[in-house]
Structures are given as structure tokens and as C-alpha cells.
DRENPA-3360 file (N, C-alpha, C; in nm, 2 decimals, always signed):
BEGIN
1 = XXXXXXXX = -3.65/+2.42/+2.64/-3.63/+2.28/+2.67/-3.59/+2.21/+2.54 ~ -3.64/+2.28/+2.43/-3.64/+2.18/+2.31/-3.47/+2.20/+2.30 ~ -3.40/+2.32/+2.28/-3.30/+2.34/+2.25/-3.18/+2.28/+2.31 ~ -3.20/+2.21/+2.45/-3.16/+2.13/+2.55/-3.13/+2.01/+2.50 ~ -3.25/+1.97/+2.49/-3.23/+1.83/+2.43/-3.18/+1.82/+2.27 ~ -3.22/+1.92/+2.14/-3.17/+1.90/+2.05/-2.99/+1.86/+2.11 ~ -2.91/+1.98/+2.22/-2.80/+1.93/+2.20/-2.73/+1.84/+2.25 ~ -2.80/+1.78/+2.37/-2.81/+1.64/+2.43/-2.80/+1.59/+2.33;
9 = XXXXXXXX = -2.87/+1.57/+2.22/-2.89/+1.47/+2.11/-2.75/+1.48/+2.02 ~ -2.72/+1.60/+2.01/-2.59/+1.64/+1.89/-2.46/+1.57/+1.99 ~ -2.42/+1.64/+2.13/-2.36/+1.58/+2.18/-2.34/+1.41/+2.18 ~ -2.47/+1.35/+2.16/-2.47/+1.24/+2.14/-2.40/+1.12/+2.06 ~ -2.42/+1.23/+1.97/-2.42/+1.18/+1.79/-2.26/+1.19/+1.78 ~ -2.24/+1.30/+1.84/-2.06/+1.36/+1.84/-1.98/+1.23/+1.90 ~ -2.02/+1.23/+2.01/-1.92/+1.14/+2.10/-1.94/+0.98/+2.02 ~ -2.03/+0.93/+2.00/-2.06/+0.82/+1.88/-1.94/+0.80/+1.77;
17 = XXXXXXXX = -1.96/+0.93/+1.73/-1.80/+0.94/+1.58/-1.77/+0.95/+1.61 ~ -1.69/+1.00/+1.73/-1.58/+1.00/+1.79/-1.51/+0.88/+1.83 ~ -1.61/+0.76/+1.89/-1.57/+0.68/+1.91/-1.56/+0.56/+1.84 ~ -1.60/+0.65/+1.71/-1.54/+0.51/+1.58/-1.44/+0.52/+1.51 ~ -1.44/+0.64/+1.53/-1.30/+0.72/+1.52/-1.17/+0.69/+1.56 ~ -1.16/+0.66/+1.68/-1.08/+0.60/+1.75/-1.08/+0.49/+1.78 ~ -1.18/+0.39/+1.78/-1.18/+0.25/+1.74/-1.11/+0.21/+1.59 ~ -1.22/+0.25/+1.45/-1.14/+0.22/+1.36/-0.98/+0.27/+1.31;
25 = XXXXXXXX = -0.95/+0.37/+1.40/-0.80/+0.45/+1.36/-0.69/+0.37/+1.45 ~ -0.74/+0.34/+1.56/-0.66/+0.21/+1.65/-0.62/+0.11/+1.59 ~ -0.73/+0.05/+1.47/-0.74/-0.10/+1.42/-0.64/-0.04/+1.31 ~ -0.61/+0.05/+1.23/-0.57/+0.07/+1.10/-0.41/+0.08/+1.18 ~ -0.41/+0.17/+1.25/-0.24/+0.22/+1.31/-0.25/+0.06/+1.32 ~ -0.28/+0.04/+1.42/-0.26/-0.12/+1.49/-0.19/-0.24/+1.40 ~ -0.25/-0.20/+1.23/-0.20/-0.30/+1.14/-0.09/-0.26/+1.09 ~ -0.06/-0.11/+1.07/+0.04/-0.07/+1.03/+0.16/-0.07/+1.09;
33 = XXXXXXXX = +0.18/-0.14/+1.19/+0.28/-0.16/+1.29/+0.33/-0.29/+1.29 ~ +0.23/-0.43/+1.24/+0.26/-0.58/+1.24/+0.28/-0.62/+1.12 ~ +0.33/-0.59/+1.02/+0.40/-0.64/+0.87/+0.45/-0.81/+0.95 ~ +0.43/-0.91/+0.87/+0.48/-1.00/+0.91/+0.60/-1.03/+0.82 ~ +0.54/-0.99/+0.65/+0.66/-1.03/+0.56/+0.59/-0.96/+0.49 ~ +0.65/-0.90/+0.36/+0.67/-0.87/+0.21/+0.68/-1.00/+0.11 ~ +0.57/-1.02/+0.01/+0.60/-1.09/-0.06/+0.58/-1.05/-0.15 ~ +0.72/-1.07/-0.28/+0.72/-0.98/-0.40/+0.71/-1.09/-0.53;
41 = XXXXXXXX = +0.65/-1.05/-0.61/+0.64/-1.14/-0.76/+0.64/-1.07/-0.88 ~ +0.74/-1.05/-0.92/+0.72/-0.95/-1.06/+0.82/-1.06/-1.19 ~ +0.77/-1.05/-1.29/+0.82/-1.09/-1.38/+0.94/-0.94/-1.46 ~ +0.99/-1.04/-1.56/+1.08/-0.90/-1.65/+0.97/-0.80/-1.65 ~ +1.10/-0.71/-1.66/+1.06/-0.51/-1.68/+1.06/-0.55/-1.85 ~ +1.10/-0.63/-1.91/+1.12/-0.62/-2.03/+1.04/-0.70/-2.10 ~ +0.92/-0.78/-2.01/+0.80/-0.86/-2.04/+0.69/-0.80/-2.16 ~ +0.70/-0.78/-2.26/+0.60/-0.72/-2.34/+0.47/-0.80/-2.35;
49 = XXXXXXXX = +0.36/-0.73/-2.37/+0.22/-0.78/-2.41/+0.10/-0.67/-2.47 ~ +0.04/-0.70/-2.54/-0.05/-0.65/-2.63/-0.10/-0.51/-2.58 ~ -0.20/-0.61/-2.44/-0.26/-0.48/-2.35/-0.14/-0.49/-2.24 ~ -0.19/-0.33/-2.18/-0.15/-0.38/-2.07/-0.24/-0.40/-1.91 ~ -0.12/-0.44/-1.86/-0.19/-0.51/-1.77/-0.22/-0.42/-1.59 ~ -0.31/-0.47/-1.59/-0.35/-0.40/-1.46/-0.29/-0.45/-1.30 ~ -0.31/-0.40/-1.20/-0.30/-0.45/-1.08/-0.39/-0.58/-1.06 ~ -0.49/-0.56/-1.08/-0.61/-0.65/-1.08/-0.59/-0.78/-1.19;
57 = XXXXXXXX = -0.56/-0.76/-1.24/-0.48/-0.90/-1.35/-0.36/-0.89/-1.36 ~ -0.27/-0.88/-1.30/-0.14/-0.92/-1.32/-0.13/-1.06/-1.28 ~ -0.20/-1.16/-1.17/-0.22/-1.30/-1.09/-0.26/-1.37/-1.20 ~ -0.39/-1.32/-1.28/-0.44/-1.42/-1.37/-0.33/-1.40/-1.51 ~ -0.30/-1.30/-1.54/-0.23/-1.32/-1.68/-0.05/-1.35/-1.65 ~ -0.02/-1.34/-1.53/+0.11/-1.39/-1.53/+0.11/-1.53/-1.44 ~ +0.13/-1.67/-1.47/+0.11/-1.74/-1.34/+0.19/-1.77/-1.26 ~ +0.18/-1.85/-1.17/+0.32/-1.86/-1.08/+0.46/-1.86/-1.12;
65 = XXXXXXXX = +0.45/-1.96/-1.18/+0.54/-2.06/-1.31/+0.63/-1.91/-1.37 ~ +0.53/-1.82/-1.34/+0.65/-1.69/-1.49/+0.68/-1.62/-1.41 ~ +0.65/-1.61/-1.29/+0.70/-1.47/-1.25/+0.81/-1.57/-1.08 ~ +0.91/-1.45/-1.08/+1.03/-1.43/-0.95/+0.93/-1.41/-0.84 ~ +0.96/-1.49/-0.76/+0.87/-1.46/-0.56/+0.99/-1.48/-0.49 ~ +1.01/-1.37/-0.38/+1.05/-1.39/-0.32/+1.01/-1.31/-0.16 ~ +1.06/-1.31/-0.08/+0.98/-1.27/+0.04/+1.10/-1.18/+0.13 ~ +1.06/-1.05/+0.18/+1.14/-1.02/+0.28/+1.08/-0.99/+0.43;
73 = XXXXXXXX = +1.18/-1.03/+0.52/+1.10/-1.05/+0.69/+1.18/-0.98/+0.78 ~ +1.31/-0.94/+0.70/+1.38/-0.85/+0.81/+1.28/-0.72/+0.86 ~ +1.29/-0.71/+0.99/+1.26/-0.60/+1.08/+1.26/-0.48/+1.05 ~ +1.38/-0.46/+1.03/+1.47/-0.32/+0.98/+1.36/-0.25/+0.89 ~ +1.35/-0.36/+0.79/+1.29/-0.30/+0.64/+1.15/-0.31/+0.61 ~ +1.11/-0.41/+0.68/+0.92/-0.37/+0.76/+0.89/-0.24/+0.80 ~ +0.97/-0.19/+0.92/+0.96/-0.11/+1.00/+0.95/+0.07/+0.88 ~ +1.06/+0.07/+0.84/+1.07/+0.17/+0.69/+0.96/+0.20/+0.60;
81 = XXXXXXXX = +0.88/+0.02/+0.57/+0.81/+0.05/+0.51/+0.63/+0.11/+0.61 ~ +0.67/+0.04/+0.68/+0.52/+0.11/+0.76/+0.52/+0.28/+0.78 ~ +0.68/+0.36/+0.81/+0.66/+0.48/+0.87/+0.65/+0.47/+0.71 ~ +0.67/+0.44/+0.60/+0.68/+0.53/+0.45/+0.50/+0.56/+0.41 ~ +0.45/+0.43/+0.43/+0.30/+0.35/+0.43/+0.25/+0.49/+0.48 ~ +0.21/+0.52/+0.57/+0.16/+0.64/+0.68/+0.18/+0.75/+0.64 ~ +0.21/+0.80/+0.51/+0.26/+0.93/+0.46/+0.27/+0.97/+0.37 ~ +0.19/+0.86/+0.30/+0.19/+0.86/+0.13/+0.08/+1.00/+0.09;
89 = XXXXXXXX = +0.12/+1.05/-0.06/+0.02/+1.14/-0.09/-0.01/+1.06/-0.24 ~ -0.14/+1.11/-0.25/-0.21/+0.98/-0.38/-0.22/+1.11/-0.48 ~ -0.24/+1.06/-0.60/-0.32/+1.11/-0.73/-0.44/+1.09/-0.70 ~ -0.49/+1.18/-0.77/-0.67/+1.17/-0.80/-0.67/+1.11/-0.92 ~ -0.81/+1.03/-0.95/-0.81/+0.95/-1.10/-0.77/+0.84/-1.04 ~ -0.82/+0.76/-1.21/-0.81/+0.61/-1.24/-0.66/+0.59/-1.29 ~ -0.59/+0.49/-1.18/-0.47/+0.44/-1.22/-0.45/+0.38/-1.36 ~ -0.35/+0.44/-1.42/-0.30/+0.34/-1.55/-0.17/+0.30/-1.58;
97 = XXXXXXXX = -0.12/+0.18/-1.50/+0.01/+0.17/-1.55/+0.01/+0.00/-1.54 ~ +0.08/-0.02/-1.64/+0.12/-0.14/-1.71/+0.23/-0.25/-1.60 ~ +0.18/-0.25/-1.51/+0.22/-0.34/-1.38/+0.27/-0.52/-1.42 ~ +0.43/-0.45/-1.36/+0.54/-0.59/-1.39/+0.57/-0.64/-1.23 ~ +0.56/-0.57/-1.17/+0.57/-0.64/-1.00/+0.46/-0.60/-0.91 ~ +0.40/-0.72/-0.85/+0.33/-0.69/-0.72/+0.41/-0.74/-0.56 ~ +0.36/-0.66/-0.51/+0.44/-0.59/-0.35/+0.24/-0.70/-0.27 ~ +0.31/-0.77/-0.20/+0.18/-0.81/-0.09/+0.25/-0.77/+0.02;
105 = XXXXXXXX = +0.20/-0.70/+0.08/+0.24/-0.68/+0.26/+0.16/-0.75/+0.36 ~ +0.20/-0.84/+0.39/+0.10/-0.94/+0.51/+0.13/-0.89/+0.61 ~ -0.04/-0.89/+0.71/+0.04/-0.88/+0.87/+0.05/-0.98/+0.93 ~ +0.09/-0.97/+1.04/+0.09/-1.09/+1.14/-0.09/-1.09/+1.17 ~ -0.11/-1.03/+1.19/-0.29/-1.08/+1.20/-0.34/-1.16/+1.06 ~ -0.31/-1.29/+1.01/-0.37/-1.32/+0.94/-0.49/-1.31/+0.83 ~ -0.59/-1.23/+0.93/-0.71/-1.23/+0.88/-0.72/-1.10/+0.80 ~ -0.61/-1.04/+0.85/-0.64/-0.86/+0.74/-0.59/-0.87/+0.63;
113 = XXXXXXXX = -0.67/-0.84/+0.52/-0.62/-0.81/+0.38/-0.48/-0.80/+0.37 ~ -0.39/-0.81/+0.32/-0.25/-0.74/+0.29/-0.27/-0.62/+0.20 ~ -0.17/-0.49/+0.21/-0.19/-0.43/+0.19/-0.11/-0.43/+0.05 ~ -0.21/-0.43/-0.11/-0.09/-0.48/-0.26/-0.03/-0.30/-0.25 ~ +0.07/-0.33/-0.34/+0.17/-0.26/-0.42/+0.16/-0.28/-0.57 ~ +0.13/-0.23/-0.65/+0.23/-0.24/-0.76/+0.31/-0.15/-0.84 ~ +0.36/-0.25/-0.89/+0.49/-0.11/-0.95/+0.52/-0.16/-1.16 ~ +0.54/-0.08/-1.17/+0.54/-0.08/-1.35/+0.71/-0.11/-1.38;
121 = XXXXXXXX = +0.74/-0.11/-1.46/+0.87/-0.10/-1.55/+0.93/+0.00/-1.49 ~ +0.87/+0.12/-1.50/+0.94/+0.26/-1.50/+0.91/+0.28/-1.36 ~ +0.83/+0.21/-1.25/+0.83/+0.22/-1.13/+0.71/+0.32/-1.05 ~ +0.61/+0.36/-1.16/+0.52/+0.40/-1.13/+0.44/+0.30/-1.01 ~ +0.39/+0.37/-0.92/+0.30/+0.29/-0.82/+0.16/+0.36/-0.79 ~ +0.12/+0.23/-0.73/-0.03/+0.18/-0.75/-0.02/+0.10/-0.60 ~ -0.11/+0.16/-0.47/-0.13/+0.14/-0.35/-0.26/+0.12/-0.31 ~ -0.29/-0.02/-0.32/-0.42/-0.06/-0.30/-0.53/-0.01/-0.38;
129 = XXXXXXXX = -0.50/+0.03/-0.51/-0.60/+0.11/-0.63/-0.56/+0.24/-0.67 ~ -0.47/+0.30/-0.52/-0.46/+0.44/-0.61/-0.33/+0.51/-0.65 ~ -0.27/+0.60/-0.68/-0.16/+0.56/-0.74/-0.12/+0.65/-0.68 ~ +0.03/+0.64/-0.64/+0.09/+0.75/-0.54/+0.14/+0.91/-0.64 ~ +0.18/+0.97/-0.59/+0.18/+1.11/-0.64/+0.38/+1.11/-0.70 ~ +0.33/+1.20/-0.86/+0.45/+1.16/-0.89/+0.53/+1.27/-0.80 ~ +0.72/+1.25/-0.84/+0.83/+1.30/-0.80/+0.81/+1.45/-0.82 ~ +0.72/+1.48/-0.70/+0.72/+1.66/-0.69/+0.81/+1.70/-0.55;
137 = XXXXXXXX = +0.83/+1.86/-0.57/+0.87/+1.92/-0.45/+0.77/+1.89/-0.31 ~ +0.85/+1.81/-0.22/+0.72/+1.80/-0.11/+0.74/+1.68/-0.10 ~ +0.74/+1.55/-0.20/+0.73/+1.44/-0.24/+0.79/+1.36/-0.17 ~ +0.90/+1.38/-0.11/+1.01/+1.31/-0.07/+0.99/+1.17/-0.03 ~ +0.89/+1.16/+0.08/+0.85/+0.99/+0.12/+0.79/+0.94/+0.01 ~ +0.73/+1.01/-0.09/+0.67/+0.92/-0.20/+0.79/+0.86/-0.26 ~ +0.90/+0.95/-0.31/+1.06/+0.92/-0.39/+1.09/+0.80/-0.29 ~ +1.11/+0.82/-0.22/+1.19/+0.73/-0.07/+1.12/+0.56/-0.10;
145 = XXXXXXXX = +0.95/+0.57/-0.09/+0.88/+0.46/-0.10/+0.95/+0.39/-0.24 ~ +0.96/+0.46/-0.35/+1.00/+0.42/-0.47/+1.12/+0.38/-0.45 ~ +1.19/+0.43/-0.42/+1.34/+0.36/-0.40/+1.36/+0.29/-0.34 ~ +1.29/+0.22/-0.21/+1.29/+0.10/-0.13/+1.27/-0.01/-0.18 ~ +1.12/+0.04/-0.26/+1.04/-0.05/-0.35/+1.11/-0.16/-0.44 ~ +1.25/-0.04/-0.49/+1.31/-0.10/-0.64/+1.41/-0.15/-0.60 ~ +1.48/-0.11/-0.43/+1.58/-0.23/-0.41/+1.57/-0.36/-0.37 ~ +1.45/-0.38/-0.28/+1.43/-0.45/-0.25/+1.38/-0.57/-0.37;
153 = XXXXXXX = +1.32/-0.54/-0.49/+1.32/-0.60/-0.63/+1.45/-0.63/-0.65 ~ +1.54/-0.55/-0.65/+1.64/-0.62/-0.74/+1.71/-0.70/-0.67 ~ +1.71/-0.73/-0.50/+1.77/-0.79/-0.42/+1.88/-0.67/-0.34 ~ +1.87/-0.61/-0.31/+1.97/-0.48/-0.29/+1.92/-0.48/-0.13 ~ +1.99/-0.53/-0.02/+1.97/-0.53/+0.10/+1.93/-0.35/+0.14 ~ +1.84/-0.34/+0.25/+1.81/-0.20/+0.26/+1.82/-0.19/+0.42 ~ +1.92/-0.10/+0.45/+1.93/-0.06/+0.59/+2.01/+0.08/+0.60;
% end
């Protein structure tokens, strides 16, 4: 009897994660699908400074005033970036690169975080803290995300 109920109880527990599982993995796809706009702000690739600067202070040490904003809303290029978003492979370790543009991805649900970007001079990135995996065999949506990344910086329509 006991053995009955132990798996009564495991069954329990199972279907529980299961169904947070599929709650929370609904909510995540769900946002990854509503990009409302891209908002980009990077100052010069050619910006020098002492230290360098992180994801996390790029806002405070560059202010509005210094740095290029501009915003992209077409469809087309939302759409690109979500299937790219969904496929990324990360590094392990603490990101270090000297960050001249940040990437905000807003959704249409106002209330969710946007998801940051940054990207360095040389185009290294950094996705919400962690830093995407360099240009290996295998890589290709990582290369692809970087090259989206850098046209849509320079103004380079993407379709």
C-alpha cells in the first residue's frame, strides 16, 4: 500500500512540473513571437575610454545626448530576429567586451522586460548577460544573428 501511494505522490509531483512547464514555456514562446520594435543606441565604434565599458553601464556612462537611437518596426525584420532569438548557443563564463551599441527588443506586452543586446566594436555579443558563442562550425544562426545585428546598425535595410 505504501508503494501505491509513494507513486500517487511522484505522479503528483510529475504532472505539477509538467505543468509549469508548459505554462512558463507558453509565456516565453508567447513573447518571442510579439517584438513590437527594436530600439538601437550605440555611439562610435571608434569611441575610446579608459575602462571599458559593460552592458550594464553603457546607459550611465554614455548619455542620451552622445549616443545614435533609432528604432526598427518593420515585420519582416522582427520576425528574423525572433526565429534567430530561439536558437542561439551561449558561452560559458563572465562576459567581457567593451560594448558600443545596445539592441532593446520591446514587446507589444508592455509589461515584459525587453530582451538587451549588446554588441562591441568588433561585434562581439552579449544577450541578456551572456554572451553568444563565437563563429564556430555549427554556428551559423549565431553568424546570421551578428550580421542582422550590424546591418540593421549601420542602416542597411534587411529583407
Amino acid at each position: 500500500m505504501t508503494m501505491m501511494h509513494h507513486n500517487k505522490n511522484r505522479v503528483g509531483v510529475e504532472f505539477f512540473f509538467l505543468f509549469l512547464i508548459m505554462l512558463f514555456g507558453n509565456r516565453v514562446c508567447g513573447q518571442m513571437t510579439s517584438f513590437k520594435d527594436v530600439e538601437i543606441k550605440s555611439v562610435s565604434a571608434n569611441t575610446t575610454s579608459i575602462v571599458s565599458i559593460s552592458c550594464d553601464r553603457f546607459d550611465s556612462i554614455f548619455p542620451p545626448e552622445a549616443c545614435k537611437v533609432k528604432y526598427i518596426t518593420d515585420s519582416t525584420t522582427l520576425e528574423s530576429f525572433r526565429e534567430l532569438l530561439q536558437s542561439l548557443k551561449f558561452q560559458t563564463g563572465e562576459p567581457k567586451i567593451d560594448v558600443r551599441t545596445k539592441f532593446y527588443f520591446h514587446f507589444e506586452d508592455n509589461n515584459a522586460a525587453p530582451i538587451v543586446i549588446c554588441a562591441s566594436k568588433f561585434f562581439e555579443i552579449v544577450v541578456n548577460g551572456k554572451e553568444i558563442r563565437k563563429n564556430r562550425k555549427g554556428n551559423r544562426k549565431n553568424k546570421t544573428l551578428v550580421d542582422l545585428l550590424r546591418k540593421i546598425k549601420d542602416g542597411v535595410d534587411y529583407k
